[in-house]
C-alpha positions as CSV (number, residue, x, y, z in Angstrom):
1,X,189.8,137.3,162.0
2,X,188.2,139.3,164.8
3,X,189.9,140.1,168.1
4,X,190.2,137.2,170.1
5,X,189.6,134.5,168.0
6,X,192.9,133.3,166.7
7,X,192.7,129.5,167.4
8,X,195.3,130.1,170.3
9,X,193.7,132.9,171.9
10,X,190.6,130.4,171.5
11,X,191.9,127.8,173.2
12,X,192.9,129.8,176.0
13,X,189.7,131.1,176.7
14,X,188.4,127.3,176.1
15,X,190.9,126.2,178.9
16,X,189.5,128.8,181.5
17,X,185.8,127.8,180.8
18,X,186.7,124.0,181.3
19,X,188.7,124.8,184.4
20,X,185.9,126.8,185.8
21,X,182.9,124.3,184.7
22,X,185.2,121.3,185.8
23,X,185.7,122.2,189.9
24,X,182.0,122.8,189.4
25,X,180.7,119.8,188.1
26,X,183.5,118.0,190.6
27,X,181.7,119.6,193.5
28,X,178.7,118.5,193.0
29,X,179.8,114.8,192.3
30,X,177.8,112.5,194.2
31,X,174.8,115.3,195.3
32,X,172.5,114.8,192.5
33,X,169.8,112.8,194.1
34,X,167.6,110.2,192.3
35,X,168.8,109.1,188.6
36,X,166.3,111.5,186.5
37,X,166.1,110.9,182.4
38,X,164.6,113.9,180.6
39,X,163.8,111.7,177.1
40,X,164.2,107.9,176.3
41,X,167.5,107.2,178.1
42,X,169.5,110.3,178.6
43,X,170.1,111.1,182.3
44,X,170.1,114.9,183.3
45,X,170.9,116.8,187.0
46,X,170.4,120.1,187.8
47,X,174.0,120.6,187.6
48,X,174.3,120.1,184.1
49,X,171.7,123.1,183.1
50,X,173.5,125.4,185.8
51,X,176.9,124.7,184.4
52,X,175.8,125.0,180.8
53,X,174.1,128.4,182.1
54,X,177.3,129.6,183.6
55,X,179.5,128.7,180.1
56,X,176.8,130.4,177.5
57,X,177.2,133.6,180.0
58,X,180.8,133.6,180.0
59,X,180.7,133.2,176.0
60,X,178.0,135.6,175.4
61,X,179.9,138.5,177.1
62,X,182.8,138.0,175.6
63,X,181.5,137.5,172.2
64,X,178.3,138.6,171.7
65,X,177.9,138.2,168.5
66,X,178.8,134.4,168.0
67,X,176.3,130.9,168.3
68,X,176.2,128.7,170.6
69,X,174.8,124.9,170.7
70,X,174.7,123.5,174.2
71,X,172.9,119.8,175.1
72,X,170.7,121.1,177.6
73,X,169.6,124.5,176.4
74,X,169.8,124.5,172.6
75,X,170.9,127.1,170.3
76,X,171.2,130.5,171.1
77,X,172.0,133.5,169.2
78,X,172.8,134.6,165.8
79,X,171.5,131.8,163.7
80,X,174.0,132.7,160.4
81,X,176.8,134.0,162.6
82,X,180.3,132.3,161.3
83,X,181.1,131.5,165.2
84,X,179.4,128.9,166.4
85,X,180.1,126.9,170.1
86,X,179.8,123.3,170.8
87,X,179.1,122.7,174.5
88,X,178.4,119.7,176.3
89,X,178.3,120.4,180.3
90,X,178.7,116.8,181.5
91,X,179.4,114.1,179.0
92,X,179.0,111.0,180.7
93,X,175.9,112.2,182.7
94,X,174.2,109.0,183.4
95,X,177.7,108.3,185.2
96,X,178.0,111.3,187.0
97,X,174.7,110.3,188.3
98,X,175.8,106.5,189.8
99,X,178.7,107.8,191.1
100,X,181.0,106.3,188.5
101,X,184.1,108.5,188.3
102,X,183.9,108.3,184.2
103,X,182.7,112.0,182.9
104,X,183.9,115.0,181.1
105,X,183.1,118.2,179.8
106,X,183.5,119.2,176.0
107,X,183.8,122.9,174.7
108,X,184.6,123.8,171.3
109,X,184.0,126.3,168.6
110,X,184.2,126.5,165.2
111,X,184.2,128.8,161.9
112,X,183.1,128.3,158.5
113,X,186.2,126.1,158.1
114,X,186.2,123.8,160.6
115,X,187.0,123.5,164.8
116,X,189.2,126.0,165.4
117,X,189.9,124.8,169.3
118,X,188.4,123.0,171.7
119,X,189.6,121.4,174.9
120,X,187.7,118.0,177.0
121,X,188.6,118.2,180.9
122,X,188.2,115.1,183.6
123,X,186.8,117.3,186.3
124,X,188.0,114.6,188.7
125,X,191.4,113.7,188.1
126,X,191.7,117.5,186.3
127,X,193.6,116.5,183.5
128,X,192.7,119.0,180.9
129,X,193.1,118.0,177.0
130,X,193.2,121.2,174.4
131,X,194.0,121.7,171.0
132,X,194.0,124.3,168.6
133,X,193.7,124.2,164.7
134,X,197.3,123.9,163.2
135,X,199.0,123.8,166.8
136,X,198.8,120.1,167.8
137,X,197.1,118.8,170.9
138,X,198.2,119.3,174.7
139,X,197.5,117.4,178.3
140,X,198.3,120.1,180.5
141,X,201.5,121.7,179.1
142,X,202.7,118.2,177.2
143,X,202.3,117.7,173.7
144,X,200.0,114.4,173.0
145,X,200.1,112.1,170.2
146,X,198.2,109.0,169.4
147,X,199.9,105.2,170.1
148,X,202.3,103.0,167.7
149,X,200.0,100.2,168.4
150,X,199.8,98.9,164.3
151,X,196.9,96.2,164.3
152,X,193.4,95.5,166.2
153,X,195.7,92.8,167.6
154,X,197.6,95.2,169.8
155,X,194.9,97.7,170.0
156,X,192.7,98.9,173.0
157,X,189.6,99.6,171.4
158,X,186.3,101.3,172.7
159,X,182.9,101.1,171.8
160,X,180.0,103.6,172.0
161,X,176.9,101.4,172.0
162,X,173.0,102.8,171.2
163,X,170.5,100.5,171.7
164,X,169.5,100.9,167.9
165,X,173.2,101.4,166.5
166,X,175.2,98.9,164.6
167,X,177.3,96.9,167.1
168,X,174.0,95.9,168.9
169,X,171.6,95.3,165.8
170,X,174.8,93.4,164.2
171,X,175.9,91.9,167.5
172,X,178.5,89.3,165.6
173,X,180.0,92.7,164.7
174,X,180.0,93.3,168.1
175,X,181.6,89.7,169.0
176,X,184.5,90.2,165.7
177,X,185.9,93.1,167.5
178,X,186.0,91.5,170.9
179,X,187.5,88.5,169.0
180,X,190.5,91.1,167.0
181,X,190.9,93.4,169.1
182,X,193.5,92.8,172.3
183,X,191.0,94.6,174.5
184,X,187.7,96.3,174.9
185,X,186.7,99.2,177.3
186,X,183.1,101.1,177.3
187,X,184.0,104.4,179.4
188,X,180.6,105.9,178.8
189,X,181.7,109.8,177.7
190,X,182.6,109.9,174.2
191,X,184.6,113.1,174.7
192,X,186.8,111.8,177.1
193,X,187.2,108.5,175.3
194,X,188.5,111.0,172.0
195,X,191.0,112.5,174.2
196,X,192.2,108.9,174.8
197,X,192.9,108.3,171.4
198,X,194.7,111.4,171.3
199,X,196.8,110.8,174.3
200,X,197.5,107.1,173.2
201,X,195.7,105.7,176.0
202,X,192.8,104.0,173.8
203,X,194.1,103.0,169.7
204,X,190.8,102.9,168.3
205,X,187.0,104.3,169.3
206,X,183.9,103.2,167.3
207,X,180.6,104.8,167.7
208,X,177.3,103.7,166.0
209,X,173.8,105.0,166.3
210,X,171.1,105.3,164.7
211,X,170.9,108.4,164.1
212,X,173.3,111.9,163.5
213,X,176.2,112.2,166.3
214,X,175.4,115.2,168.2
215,X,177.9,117.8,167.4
216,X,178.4,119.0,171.1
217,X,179.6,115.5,172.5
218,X,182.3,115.4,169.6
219,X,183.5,118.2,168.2
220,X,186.5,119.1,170.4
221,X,187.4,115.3,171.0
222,X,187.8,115.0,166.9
223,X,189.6,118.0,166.6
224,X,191.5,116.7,169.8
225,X,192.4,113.1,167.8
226,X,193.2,115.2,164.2
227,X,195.7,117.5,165.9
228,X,197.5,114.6,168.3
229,X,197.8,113.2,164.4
230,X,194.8,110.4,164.3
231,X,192.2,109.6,162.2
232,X,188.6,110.0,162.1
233,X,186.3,109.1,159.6
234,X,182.3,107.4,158.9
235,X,182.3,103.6,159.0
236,X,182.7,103.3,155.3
237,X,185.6,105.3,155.7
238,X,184.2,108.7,154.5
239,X,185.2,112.2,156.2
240,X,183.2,112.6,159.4
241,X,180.5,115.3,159.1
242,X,177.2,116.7,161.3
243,X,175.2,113.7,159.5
244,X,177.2,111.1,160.2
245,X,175.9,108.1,162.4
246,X,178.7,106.0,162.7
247,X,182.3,107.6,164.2
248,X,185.8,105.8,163.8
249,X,188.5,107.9,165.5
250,X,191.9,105.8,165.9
251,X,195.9,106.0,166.1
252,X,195.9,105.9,162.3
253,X,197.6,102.8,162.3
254,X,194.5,100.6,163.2
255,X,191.8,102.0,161.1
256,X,192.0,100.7,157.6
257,X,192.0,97.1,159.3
258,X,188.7,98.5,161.6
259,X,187.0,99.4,158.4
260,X,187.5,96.5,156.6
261,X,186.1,94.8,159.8
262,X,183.1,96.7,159.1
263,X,182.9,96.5,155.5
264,X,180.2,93.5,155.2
265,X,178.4,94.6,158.2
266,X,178.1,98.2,156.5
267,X,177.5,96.2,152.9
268,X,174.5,94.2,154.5
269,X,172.9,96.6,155.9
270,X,172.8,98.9,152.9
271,X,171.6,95.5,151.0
272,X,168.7,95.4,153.1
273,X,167.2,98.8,152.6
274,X,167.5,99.9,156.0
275,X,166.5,103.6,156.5
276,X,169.8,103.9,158.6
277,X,173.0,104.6,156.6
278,X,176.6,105.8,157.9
279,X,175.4,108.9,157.1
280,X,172.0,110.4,156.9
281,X,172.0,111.3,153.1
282,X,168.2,112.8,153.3
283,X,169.7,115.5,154.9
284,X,169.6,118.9,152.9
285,X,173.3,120.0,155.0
286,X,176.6,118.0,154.6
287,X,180.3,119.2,155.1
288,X,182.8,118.7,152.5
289,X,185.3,116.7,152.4
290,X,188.3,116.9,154.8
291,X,191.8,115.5,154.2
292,X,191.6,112.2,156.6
293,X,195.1,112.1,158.5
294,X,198.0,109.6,157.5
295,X,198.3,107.2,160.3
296,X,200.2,107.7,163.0
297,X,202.0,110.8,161.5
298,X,201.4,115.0,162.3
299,X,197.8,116.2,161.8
300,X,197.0,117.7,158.3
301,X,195.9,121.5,157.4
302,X,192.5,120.4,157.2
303,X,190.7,120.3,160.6
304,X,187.3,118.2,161.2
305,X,185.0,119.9,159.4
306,X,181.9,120.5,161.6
307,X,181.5,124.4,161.4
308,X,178.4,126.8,160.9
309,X,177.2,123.3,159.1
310,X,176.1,121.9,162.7
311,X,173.4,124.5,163.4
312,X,171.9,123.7,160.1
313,X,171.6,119.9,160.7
314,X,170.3,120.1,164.4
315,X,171.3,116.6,166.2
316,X,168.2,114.5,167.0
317,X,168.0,113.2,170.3
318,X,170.5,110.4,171.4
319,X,169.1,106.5,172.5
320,X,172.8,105.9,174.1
321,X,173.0,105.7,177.5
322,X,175.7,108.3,178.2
């Protein structure tokens, strides 16, 4: 391992770039001007390209030689380096924009093996989330770990919705949680939502599209949830990868009961030949399979593993609002 790279000495460097892209993006809360989409429904300001700018400088001069995937600008250097960087500038952009104090920024990086570190910050209220392969999750200086809550009955649960994803094309999938669950929340920034689930705050997240999560919006918060000693898998239950559409991340204790809650909706679907599975299969780039994480208990070895793999299945463009 190269100089530097050490997931410690990672996350160290990760925790400086959020701190510095966070009182950045919280300057320039409320300033962005008139609510500007740049493809179907993804809201972008100017800040977001600036801070992403600032981040792929700061990474570029200190390792030259590593990738980097950012939202905004795309991928950038060495296509088959090992390295490869995950950034999101503002996750929850379309409420950064409204002035709803819900948004984060997500930095993480990865090797052949997995997400070595990565780190989610609330630019606002600066709470800053990190977490580094084998060394457990933080807030701050305070070790994090998902809730006790044991069934949906208990649980807080939040929902990413697309506007072609499964809880709105199966909306009595939609109602059956609402029904289970103690409580539902939308926060609209996926990353933030993850560290959540890490920090207890949330028991169980679901996210379905129709089409791949993109890497950058994910990547630390799953590596957040795995090292706090959660659980993330597909819908159907399968280790989470670049291709996968649907995302459960939980407090262990929850998720068997969430996946059997989507079991028939998941069964149908495939029954009617939709083009749309949990995860895109036609792709010619998967990751193996990781060691999902007993509930409730310390994080396994084996971190979520969405390495070089990403850059090889490039995320197609998002229909959720956030």
């Amino acid at each position: 391992m190269s100089a530097g790279t050490e997931p410690l000495a990672l996350r160290a460097f990760i925790a400086d770039l959020l701190q510095e892209a966070g009182e950045r993006v919280a300057r320039g809360f409320g300033t962005t001007g008139p609510l500007t989409f740049k493809r179907g429904r993804e809201a972008i300001t100017p800040i977001d390209s600036e801070v992403e700018g600032v981040l792929v400088t700061r990474i570029r001069t200190r390792f030259p030689e590593h990738r980097i995937c950012g939202e905004e600008r795309g991928e950038s250097g060495a296509r088959h380096s090992r390295w490869e960087w995950q950034l999101d500038p503002i996750d929850g952009t379309l409420n950064y924009s409204l002035g709803i104090p819900f948004f984060s920024v997500s930095i993480a990086v990865s090797d052949g093996g997995g997400v070595l570190a990565g780190g989610v910050i609330d630019p606002l209220r600066g709470e800053l989330f990190l977490a580094a392969r084998g060394s457990g999750a933080v807030l701050g200086q305070q070790r994090i770990h998902p809730s006790d809550r044991r069934t949906l009955s208990e649980a807080i649960v939040s929902t990413q919705l697309s506007s072609r994803g499964l809880f709105v094309r199966e909306p009595a999938l939609l109602q059956a949680l609402h029904t289970r669950a103690l409580k539902t929340r939308r926060l609209g920034t996926i990353a933030l939502e993850l560290a959540y689930v890490a920090a207890g705050r949330l028991d169980l997240l679901l996210a379905g599209k129709s089409v791949p999560q993109n890497i950058y919006d994910v990547a630390a918060g799953l590596l957040l949830v795995h090292e706090a000693g959660g659980r993330v898998t597909t819908g159907d239950g399968t280790p989470f990868g670049p291709a996968s559409i649907e995302l459960l991340a939980s407090n262990g204790h929850v998720h068997d009961e969430a996946l059997e809650l989507l079991r028939p909706f998941l069964a149908r679907r495939a029954g009617s030949g939709s083009a749309a599975t949990t995860t895109a299969s036609s792709s010619p780039q998967s990751t193996a399979p990781a060691t999902p994480p007993a509930g409730g208990s310390t994080a396994p070895a084996t971190p979520p593993a969405l390495g070089s793999t990403a850059s090889a299945v490039p995320p197609a463009p998002s229909s959720s609002a956030s």
